[in-house]
N, C-alpha and C positions, 0 to 999 in steps of 0.2 A: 472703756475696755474693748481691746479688738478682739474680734473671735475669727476662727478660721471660714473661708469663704469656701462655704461646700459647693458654690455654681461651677468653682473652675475645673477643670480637666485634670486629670491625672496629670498629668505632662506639664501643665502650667506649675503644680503643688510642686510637685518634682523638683522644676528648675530652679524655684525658688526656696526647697530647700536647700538646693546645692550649693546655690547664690550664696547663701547665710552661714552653711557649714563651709565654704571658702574663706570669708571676713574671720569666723571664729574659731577657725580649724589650725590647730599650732599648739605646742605649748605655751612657746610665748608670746602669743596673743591673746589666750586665757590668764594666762601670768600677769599680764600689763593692765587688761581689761581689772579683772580683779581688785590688783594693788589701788589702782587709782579708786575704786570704789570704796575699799574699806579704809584708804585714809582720809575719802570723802576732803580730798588738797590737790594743789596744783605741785606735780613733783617732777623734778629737773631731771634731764637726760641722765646725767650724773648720778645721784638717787637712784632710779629705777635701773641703771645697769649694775650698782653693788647691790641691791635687794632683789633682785632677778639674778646675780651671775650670770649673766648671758653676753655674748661677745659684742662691741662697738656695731659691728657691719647687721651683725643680727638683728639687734636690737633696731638699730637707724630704718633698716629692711622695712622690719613690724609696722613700728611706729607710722610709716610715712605710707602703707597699704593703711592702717587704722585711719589716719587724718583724709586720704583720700576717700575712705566707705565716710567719714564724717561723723566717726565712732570716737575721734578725739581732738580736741584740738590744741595746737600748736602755737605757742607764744614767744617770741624771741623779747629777753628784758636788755635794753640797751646797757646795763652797766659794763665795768670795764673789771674779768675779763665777760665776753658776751656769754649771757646764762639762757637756755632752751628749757620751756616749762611747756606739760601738758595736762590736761583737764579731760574728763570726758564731758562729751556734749547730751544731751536729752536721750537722742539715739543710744549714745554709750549705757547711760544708767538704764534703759530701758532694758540691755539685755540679759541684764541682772537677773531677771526672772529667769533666763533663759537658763542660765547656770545654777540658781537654786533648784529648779528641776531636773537637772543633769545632776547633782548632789544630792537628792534626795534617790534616784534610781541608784545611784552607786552605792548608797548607804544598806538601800533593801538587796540589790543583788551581786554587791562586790564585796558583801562584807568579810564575807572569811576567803577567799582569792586571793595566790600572789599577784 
């Protein structure tokens, strides 16, 4: 279990939570992150653009900042026509947590909010 590193600086905390609210910050990078977790599958570009409705370039956008943090990874299956699948990696399922706590605060202080 990690715990927060009380040595570092305000400035260091900082950067690094910006760092992380960057990777996670989207809808649909919460959207994709998500999906792939609760189908706990590898699910083709195709899939996650009708279960997300979000646009081709959108979506490609996400995905390919996700694969680059190393939050997912990307699988080309040789058949014919060629099929793009994605997984999350260690990193991906770790931030699961990150989002049940983001979930559980909305639940206490966004409940009655439009």
């Amino acid at each position: 279990m990690y715990t927060l590193n009380m040595a570092m600086s305000d400035r260091e905390r900082w950067e690094i939570l910006l760092r992380t609210s960057n990777i996670v910050g989207g809808r649909n990078r919460v959207a994709i992150i998500s999906r792939l977790f609760f189908k706990e599958e590898v699910l083709s570009f195709n899939q996650l653009k009708k279960d997300l409705a979000v646009s081709s370039m959108s979506l490609s956008r996400d995905l390919k900042l996700l694969e680059e943090m190393n939050i997912l990874k990307r699988s080309v299956v040789e058949d014919r026509p060629l099929k793009v699948t994605y997984m999350l990696t260690a990193e991906g399922r770790d931030l699961f947590s990150v989002f049940s706590q983001l979930e559980i605060w909305g639940q206490k202080y966004l409940k009655n909010k439009n």
